[in-house]
N, CA and C atoms of all chains as a GROMACS GRO file, in nm:
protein
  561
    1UNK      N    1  -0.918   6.913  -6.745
    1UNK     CA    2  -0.830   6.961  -6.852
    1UNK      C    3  -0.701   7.014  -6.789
    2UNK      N    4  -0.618   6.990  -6.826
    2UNK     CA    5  -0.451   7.054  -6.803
    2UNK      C    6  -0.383   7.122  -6.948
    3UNK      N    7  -0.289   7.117  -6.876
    3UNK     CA    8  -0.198   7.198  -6.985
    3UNK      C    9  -0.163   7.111  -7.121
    4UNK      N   10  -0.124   6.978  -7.077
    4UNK     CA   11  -0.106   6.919  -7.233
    4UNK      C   12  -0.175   6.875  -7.289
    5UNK      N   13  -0.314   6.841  -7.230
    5UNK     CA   14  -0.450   6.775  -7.321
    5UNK      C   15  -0.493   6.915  -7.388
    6UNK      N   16  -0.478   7.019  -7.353
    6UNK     CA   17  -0.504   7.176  -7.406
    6UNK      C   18  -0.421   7.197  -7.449
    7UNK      N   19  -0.275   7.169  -7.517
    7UNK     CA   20  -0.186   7.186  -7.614
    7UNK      C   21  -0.258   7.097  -7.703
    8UNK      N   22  -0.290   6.923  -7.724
    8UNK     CA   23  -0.348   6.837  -7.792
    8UNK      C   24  -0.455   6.888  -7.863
    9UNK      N   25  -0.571   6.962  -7.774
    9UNK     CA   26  -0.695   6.974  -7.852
    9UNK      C   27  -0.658   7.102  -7.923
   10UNK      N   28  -0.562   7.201  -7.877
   10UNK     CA   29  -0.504   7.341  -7.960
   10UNK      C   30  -0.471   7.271  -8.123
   11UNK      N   31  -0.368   7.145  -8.101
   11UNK     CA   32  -0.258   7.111  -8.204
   11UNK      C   33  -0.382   7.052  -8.320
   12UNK      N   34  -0.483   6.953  -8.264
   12UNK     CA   35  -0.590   6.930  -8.373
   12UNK      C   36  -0.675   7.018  -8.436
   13UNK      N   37  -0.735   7.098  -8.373
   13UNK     CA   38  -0.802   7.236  -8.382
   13UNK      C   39  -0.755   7.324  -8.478
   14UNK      N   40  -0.585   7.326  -8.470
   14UNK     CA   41  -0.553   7.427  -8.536
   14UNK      C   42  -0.451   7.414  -8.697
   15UNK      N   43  -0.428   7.255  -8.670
   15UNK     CA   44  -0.350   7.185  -8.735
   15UNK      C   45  -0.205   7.242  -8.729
   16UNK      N   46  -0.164   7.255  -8.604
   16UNK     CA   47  -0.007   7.261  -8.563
   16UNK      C   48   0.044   7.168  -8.537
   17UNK      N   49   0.154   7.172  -8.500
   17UNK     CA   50   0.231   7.028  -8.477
   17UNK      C   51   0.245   7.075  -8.315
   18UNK      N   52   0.273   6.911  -8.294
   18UNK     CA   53   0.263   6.914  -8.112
   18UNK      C   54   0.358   7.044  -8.081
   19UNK      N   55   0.496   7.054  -8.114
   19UNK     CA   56   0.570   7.181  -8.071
   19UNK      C   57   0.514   7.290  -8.081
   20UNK      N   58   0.455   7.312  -8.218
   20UNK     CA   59   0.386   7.481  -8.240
   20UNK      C   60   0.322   7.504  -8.116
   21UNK      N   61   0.212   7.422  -8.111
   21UNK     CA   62   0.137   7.379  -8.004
   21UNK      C   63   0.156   7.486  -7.845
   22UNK      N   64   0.265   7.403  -7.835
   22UNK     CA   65   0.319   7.367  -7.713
   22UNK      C   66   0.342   7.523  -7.678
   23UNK      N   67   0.437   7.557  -7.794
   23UNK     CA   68   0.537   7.732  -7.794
   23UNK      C   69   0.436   7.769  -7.744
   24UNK      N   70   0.264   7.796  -7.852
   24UNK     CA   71   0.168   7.900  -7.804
   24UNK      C   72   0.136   7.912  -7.676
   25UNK      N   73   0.101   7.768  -7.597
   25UNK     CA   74   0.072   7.756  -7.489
   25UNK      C   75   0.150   7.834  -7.408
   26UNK      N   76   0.213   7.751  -7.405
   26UNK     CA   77   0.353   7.819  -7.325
   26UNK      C   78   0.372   7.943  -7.306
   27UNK      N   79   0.379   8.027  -7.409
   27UNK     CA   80   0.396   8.178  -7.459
   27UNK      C   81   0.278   8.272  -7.423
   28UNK      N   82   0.164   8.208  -7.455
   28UNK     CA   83   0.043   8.257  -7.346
   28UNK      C   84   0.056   8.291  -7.220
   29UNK      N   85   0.055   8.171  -7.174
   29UNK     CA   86   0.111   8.177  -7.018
   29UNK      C   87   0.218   8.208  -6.942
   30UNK      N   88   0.325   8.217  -7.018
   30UNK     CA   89   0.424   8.341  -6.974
   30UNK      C   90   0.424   8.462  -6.966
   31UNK      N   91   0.320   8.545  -7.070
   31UNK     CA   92   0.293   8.660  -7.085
   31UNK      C   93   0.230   8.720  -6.982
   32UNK      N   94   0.131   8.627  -6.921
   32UNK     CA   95   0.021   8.603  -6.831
   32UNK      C   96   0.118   8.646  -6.742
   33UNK      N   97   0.249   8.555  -6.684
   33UNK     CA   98   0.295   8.572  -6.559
   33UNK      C   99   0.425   8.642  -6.574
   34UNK      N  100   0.440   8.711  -6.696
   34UNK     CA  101   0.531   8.837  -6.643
   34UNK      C  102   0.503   8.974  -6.648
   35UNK      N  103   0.365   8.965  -6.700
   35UNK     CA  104   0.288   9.074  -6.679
   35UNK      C  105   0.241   9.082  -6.483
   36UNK      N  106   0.214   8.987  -6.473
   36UNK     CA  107   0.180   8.981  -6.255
   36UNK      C  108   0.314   9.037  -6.194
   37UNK      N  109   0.401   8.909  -6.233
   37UNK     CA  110   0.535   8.952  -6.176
   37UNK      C  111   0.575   9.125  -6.166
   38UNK      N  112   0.511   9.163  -6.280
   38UNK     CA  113   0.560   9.349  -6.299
   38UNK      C  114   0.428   9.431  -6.198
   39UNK      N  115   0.313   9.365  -6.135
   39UNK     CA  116   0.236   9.368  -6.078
   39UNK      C  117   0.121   9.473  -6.177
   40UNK      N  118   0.131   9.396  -6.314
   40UNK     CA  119   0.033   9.468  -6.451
   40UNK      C  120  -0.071   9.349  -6.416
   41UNK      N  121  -0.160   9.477  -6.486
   41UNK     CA  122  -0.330   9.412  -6.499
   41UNK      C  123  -0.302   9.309  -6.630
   42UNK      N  124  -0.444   9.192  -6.614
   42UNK     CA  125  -0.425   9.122  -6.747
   42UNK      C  126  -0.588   9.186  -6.818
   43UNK      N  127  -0.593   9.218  -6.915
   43UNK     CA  128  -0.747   9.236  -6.953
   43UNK      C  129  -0.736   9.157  -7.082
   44UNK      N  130  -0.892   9.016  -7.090
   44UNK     CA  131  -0.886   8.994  -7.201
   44UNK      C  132  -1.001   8.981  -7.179
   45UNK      N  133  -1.064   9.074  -7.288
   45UNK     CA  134  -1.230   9.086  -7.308
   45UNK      C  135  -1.284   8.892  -7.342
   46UNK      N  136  -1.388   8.904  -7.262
   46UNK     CA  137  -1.502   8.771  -7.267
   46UNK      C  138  -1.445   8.683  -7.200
   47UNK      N  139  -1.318   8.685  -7.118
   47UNK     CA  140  -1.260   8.568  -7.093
   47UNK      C  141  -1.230   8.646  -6.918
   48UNK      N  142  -1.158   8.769  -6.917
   48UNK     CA  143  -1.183   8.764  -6.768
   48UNK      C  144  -1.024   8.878  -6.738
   49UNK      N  145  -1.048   8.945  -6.639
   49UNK     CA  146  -0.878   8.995  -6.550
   49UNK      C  147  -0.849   8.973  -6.497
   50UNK      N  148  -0.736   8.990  -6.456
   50UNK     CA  149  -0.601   8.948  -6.315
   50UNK      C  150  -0.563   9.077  -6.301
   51UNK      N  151  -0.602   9.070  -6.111
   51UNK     CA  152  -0.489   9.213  -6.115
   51UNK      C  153  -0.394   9.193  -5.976
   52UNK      N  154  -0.290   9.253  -5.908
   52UNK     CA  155  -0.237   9.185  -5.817
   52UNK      C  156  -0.333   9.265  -5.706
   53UNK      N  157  -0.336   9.199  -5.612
   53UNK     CA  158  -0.406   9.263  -5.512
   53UNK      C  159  -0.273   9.233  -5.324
   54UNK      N  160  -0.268   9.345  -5.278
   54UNK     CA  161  -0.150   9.377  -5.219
   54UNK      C  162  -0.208   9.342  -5.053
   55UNK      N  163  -0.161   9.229  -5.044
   55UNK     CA  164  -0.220   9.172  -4.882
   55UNK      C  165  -0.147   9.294  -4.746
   56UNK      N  166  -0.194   9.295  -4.646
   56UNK     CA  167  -0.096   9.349  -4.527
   56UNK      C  168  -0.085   9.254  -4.480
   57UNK      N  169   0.046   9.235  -4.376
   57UNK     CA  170   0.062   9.174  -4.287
   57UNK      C  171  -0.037   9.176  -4.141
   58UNK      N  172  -0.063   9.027  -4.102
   58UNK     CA  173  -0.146   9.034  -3.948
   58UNK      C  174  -0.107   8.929  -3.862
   59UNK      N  175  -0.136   8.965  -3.770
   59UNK     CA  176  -0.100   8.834  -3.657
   59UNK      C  177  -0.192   8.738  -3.658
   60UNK      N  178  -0.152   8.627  -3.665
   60UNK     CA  179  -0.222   8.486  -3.712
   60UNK      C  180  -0.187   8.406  -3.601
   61UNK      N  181  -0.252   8.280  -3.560
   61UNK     CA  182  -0.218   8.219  -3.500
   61UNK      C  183  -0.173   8.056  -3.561
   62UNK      N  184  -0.090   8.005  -3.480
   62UNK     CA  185  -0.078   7.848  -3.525
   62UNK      C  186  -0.182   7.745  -3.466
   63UNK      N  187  -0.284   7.730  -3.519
   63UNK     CA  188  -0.406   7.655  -3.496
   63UNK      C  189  -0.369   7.495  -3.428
   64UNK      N  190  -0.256   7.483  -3.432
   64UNK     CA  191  -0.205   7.369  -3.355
   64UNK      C  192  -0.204   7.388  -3.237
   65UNK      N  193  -0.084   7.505  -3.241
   65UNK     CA  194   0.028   7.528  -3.089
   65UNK      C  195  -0.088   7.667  -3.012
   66UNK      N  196  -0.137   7.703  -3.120
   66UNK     CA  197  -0.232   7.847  -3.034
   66UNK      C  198  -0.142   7.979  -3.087
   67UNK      N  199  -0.019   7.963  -3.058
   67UNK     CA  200   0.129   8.061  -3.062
   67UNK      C  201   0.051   8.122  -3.175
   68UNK      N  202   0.105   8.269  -3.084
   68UNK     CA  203   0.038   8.358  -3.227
   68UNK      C  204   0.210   8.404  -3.327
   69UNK      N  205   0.158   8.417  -3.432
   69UNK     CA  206   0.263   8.436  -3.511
   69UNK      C  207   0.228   8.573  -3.577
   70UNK      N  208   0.330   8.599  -3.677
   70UNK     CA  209   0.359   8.716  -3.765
   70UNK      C  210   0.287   8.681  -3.942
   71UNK      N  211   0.213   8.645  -4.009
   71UNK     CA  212   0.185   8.647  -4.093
   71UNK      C  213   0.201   8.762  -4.197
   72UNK      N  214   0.327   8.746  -4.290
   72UNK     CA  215   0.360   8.848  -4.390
   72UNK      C  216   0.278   8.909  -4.487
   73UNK      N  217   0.296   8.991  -4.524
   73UNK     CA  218   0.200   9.067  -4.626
   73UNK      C  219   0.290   8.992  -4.756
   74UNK      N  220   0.138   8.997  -4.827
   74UNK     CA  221   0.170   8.903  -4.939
   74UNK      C  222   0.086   8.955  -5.041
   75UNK      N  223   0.077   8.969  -5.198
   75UNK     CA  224   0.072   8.948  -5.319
   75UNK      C  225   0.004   8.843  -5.347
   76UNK      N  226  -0.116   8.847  -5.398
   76UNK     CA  227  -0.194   8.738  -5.486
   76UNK      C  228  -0.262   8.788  -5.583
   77UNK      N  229  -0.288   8.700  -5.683
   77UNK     CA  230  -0.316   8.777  -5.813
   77UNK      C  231  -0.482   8.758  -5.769
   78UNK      N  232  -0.555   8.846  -5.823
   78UNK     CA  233  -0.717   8.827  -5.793
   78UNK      C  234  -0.784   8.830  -5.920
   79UNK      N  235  -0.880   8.721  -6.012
   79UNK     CA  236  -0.938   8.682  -6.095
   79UNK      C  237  -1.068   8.757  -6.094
   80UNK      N  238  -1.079   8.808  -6.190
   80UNK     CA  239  -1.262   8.870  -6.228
   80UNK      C  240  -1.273   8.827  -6.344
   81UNK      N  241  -1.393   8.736  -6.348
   81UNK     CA  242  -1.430   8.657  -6.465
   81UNK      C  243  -1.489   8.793  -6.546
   82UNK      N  244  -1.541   8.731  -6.691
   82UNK     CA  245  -1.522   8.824  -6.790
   82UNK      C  246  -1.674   8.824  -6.834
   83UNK      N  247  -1.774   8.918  -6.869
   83UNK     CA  248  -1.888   8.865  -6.886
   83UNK      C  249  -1.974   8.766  -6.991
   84UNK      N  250  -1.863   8.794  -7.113
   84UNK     CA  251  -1.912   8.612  -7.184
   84UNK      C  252  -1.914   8.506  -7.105
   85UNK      N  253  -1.794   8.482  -7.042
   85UNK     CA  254  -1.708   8.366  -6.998
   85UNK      C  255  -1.843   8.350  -6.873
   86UNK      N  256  -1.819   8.422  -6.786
   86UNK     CA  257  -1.953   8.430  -6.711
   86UNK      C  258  -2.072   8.418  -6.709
   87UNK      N  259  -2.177   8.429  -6.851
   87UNK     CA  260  -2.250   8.386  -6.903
   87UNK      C  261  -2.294   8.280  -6.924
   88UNK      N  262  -2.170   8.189  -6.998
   88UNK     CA  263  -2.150   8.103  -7.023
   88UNK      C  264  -2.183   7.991  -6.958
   89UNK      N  265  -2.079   8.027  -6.791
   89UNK     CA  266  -2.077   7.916  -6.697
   89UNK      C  267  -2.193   7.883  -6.643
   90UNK      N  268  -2.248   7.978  -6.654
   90UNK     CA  269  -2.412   7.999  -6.522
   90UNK      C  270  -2.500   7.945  -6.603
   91UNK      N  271  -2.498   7.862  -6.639
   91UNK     CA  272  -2.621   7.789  -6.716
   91UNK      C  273  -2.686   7.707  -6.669
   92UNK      N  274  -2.682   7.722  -6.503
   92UNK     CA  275  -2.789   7.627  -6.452
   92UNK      C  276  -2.922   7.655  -6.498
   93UNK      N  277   0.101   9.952  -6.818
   93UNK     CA  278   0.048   9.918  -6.933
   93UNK      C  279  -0.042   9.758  -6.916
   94UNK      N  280  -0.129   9.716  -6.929
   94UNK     CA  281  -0.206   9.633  -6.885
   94UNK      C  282  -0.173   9.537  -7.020
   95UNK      N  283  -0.176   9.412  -6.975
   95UNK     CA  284  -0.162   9.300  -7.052
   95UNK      C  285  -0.277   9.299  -7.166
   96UNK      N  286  -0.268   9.253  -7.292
   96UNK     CA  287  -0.396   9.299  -7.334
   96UNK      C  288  -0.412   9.128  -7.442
   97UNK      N  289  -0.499   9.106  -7.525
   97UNK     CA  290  -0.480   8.970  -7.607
   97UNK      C  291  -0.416   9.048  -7.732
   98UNK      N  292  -0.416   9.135  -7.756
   98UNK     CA  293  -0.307   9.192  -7.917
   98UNK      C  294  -0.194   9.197  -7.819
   99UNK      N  295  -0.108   9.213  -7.747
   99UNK     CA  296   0.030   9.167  -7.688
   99UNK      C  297   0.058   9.068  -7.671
  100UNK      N  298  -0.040   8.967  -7.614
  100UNK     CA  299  -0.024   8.803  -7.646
  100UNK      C  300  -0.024   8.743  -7.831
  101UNK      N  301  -0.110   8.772  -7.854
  101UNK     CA  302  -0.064   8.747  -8.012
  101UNK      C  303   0.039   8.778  -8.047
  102UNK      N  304   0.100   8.933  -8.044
  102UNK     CA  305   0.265   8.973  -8.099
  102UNK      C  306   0.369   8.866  -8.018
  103UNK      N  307   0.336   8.807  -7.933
  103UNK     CA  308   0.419   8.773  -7.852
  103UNK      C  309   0.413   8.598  -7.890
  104UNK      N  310   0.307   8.535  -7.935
  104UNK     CA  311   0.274   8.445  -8.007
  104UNK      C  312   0.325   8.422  -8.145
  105UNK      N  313   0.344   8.550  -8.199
  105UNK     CA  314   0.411   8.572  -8.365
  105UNK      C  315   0.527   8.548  -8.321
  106UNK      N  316   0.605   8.651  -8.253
  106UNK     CA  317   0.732   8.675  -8.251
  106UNK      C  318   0.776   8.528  -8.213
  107UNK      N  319   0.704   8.514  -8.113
  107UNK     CA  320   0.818   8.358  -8.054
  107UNK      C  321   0.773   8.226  -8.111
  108UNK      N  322   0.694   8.220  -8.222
  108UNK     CA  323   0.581   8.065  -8.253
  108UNK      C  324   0.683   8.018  -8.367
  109UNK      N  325   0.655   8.158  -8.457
  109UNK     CA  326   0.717   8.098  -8.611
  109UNK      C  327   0.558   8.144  -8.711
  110UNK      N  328   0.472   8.187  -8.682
  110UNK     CA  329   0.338   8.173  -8.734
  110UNK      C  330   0.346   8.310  -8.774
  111UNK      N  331   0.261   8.324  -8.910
  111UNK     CA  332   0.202   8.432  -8.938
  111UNK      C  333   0.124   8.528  -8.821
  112UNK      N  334   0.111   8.640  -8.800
  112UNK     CA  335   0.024   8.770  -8.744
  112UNK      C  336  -0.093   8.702  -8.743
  113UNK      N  337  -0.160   8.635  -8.901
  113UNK     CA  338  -0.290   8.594  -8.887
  113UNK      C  339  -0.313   8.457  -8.775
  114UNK      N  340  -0.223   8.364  -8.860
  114UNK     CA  341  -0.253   8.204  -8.747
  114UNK      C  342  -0.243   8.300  -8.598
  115UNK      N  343  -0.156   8.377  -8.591
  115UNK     CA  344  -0.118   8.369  -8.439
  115UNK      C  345  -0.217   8.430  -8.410
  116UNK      N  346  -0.314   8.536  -8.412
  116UNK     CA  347  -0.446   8.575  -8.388
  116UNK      C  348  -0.508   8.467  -8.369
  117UNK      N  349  -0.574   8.331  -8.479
  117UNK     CA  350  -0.636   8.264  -8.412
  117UNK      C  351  -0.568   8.149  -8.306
  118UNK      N  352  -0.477   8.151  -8.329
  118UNK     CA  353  -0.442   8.042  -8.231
  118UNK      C  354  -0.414   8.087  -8.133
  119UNK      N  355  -0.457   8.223  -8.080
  119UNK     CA  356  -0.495   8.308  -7.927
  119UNK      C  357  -0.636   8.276  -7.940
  120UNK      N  358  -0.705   8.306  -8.004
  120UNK     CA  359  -0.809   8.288  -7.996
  120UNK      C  360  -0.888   8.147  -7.979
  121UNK      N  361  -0.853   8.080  -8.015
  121UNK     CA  362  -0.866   7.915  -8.007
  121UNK      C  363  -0.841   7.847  -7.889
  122UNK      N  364  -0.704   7.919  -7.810
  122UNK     CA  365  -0.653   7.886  -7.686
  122UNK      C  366  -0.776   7.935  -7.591
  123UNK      N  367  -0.826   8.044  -7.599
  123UNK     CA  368  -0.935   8.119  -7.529
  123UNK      C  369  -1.074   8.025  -7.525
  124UNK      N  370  -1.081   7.996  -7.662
  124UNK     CA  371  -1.240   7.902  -7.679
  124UNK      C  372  -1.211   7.775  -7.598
  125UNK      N  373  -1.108   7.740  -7.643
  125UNK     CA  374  -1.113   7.585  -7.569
  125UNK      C  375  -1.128   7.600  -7.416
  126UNK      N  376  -1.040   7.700  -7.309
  126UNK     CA  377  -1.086   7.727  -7.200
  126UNK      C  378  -1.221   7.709  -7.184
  127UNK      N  379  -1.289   7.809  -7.248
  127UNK     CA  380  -1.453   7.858  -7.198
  127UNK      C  381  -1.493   7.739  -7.193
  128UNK      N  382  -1.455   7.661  -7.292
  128UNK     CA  383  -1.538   7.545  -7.422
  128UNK      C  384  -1.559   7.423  -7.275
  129UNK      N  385  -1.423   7.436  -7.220
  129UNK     CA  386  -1.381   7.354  -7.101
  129UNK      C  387  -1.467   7.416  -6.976
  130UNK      N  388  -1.443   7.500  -6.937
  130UNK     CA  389  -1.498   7.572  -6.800
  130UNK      C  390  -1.713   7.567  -6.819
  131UNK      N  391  -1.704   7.606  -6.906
  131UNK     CA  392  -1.825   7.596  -6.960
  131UNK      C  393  -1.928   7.441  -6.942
  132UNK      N  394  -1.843   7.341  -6.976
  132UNK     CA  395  -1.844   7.174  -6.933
  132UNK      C  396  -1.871   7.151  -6.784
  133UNK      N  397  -1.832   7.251  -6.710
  133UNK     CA  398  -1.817   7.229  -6.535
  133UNK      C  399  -1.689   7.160  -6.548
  134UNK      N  400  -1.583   7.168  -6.638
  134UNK     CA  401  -1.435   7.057  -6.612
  134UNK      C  402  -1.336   7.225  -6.587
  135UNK      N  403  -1.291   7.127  -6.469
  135UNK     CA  404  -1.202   7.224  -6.447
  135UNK      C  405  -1.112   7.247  -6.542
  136UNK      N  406  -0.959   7.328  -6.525
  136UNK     CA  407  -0.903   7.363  -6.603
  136UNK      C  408  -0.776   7.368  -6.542
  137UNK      N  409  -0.689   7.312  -6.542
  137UNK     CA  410  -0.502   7.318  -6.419
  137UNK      C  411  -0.403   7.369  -6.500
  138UNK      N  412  -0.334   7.478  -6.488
  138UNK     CA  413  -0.231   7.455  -6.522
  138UNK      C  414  -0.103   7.519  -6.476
  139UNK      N  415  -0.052   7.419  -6.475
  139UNK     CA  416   0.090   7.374  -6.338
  139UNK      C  417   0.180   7.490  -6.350
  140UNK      N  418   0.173   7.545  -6.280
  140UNK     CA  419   0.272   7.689  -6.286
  140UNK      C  420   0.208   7.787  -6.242
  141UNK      N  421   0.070   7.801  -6.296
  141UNK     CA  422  -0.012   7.909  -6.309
  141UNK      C  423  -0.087   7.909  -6.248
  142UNK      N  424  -0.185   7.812  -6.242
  142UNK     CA  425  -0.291   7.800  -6.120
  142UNK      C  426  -0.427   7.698  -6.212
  143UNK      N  427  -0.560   7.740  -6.147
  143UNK     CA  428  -0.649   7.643  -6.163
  143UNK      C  429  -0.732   7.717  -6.187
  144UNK      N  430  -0.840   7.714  -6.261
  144UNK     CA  431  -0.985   7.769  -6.277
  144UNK      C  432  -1.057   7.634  -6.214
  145UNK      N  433  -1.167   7.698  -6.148
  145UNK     CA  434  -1.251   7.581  -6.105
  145UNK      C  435  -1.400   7.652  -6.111
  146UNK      N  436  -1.477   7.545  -6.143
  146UNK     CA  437  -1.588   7.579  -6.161
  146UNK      C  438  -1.714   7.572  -6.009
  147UNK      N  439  -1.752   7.626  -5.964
  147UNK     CA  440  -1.829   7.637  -5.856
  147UNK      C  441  -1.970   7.663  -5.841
  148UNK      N  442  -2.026   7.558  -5.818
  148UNK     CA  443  -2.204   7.612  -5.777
  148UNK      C  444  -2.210   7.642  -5.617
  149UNK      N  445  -2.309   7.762  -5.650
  149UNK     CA  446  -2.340   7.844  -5.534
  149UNK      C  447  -2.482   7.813  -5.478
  150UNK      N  448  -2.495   7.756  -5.398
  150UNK     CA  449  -2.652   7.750  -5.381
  150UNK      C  450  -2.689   7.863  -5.323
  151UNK      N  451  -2.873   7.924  -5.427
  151UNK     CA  452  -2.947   8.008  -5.430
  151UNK      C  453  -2.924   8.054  -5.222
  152UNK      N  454  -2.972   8.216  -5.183
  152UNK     CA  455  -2.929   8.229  -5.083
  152UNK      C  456  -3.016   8.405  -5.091
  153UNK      N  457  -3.082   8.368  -4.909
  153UNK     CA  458  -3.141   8.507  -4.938
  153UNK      C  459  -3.037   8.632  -4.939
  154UNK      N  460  -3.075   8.759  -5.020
  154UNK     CA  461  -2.956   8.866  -5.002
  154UNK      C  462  -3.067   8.956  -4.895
  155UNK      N  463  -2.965   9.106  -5.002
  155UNK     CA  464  -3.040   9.203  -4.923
  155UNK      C  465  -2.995   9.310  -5.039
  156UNK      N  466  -3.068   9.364  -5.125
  156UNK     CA  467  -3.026   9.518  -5.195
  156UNK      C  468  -2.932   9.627  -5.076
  157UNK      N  469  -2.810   9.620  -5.102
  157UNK     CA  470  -2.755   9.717  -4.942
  157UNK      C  471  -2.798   9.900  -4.960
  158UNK      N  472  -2.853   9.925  -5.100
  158UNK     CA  473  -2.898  10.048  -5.092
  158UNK      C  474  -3.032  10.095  -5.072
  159UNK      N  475  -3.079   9.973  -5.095
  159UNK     CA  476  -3.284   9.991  -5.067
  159UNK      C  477  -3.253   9.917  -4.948
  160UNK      N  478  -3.207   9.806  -4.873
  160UNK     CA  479  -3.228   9.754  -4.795
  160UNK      C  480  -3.363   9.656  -4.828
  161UNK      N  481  -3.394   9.619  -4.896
  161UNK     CA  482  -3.465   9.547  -4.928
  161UNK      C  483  -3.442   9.393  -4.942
  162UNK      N  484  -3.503   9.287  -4.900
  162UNK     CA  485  -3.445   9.158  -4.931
  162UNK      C  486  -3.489   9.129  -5.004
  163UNK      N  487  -3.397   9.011  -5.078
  163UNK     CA  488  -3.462   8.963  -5.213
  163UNK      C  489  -3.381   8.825  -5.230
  164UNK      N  490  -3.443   8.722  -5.300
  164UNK     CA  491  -3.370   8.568  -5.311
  164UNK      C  492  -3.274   8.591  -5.422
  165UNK      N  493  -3.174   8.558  -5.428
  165UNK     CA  494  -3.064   8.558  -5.492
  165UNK      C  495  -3.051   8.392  -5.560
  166UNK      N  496  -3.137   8.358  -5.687
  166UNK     CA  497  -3.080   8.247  -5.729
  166UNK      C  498  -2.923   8.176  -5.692
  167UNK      N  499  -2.953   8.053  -5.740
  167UNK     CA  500  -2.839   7.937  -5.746
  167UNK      C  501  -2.750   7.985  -5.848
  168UNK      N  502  -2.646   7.974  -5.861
  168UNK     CA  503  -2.519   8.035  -5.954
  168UNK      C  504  -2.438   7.921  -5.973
  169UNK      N  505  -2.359   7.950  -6.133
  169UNK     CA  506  -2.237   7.856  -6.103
  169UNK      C  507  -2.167   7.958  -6.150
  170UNK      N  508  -2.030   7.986  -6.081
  170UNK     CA  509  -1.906   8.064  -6.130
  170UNK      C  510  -1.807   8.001  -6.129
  171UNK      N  511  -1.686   8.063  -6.140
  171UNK     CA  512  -1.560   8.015  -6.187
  171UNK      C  513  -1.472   8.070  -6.068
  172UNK      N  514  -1.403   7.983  -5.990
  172UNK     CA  515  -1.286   8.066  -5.967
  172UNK      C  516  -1.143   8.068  -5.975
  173UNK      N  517  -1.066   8.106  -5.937
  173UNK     CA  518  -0.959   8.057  -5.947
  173UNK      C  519  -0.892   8.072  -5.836
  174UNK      N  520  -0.749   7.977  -5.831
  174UNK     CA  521  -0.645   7.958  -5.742
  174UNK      C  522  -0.497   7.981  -5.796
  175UNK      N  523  -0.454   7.997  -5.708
  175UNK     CA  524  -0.302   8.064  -5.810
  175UNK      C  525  -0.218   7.956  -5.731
  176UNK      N  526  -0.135   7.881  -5.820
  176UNK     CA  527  -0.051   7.858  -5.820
  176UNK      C  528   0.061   7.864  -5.754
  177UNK      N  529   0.126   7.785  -5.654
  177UNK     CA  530   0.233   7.803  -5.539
  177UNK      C  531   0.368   7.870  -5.607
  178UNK      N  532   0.444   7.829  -5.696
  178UNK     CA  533   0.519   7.854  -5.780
  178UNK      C  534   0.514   7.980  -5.819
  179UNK      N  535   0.343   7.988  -5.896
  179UNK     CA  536   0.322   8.138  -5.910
  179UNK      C  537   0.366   8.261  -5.812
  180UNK      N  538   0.276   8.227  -5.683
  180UNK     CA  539   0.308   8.280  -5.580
  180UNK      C  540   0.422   8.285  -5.526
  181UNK      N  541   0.473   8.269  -5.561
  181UNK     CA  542   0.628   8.245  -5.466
  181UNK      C  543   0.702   8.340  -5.609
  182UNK      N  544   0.658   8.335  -5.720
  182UNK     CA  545   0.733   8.423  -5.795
  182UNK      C  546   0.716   8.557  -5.813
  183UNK      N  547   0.557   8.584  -5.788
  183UNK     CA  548   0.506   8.717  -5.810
  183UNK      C  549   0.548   8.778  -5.672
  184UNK      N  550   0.561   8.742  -5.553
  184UNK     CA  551   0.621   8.778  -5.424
  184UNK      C  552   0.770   8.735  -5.383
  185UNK      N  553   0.901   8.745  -5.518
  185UNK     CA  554   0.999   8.758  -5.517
  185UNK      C  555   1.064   8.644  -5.441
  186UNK      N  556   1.016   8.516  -5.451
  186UNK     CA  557   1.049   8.424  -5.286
  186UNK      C  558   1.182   8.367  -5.378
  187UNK      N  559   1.125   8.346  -5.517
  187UNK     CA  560   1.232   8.259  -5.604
  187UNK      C  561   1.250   8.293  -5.765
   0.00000   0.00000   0.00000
C-alpha cells in the first residue's frame, strides 16, 4: 500500500472525490510532520506514537577505508505502536 | 503540546472543505485502512514520511530481568517503522 492506492480506497470508502481525498491525506501527514519538525509527540490512541528521540554524536568508522570518522548527532523520530494496532498485527 | 487525532481533524476541516463531522470520519477511516493494511502483513509507504513494515519475530528464549527467571518468549509479528530520508533531513534542519 502507498500513498495513492490509500487516497483511492479513502475516496471509495468515503465517497469523496479523488481531490477531497488527496487534501485529507495529505493534511494528515503534514500535521504528522510539523508536529516532529517542532520536535512534538504524536499520540493517536489504537494506532500508535512518534516522539523525536535525540541521537549523540560518535566516532564511526568507514567500513571500507577503516578511517575513523565523526558521525553527527542526529534526530530520528521513534515509533511505539499503539495497543489495538498491536493486537491486531500479532495474530500469528 | 502533543499532536493529538482532534488536531488532525480541525486541521482536516479547516483545510478539506468538509463538515467537523465527515472530517472526524475521514480521520478515522484514514486510520482503519492503515491497520486494515498493516494488519494484512502489507506494508504501508509513504513517500515523504516513511514506511510501516510489518515484521515476524521468531519465538526466542528471554529472561524475566527482575526474577531472573527464564522463560520462552513466543513468535511475534510487529510493526515497525522507518522514517523517511526527506523526513530526516527535515526534522534535522538539513533542508
Amino acid at each position: 500500500m502507498n500513498k495513492s492506492k490509500l487516497i483511492d480506497v479513502l475516496a471509495k470508502r468515503e465517497n469523496l472525490t479523488i481531490k477531497a481525498a488527496e487534501d485529507a491525506v495529505n493534511t494528515f501527514f503534514k500535521e504528522m510532520e510539523k508536529s516532529l519538525k517542532r520536535n512534538d509527540r504524536i499520540e493517536i490512541r489504537g494506532f500508535g506514537s512518534f516522539k523525536i528521540k535525540q541521537y549523540k554524536s560518535y566516532n564511526g568508522r568507514n567500513p571500507k577505508t577503516g578511517k575513523i570518522i565523526e558521525v553527527k548527532g542526529k534526530k530520528l523520530p521513534f515509533f511505539k505502536v499503539g495497543r489495538e494496532l498491536k493486537e491486531r498485527v500479532d495474530n500469528i | 503540546m502533543a499532536l493529538t487525532k482532534e488536531k488532525i481533524i480541525d486541521s482536516i476541516y479547516n483545510q478539506v472543505g468538509l463538515s467537523k463531522n465527515q472530517a472526524r470520519r475521514v480521520a478515522g477511516s484514514i486510520l482503519e485502512i492503515i491497520k486494515q493494511t498493516l494488519e494484512k502483513e502489507e506494508s504501508l509507504l509513504i513517500s515523504g514520511f516513511g514506511k510501516f513494515v510489518v515484521k515476524d519475530k521468531a519465538a526466542r528464549r528471554g529472561r524475566n530481568p527482575q526474577t531472573k527467571k527464564d522463560l520462552q518468549l513466543r513468535a511475534r509479528r510487529v510493526i515497525a517503522f522507518r522514517t523517511s530520508g526527506v523526513l530526516r533531513r527535515k526534522i534535522n534542519h538539513d533542508i
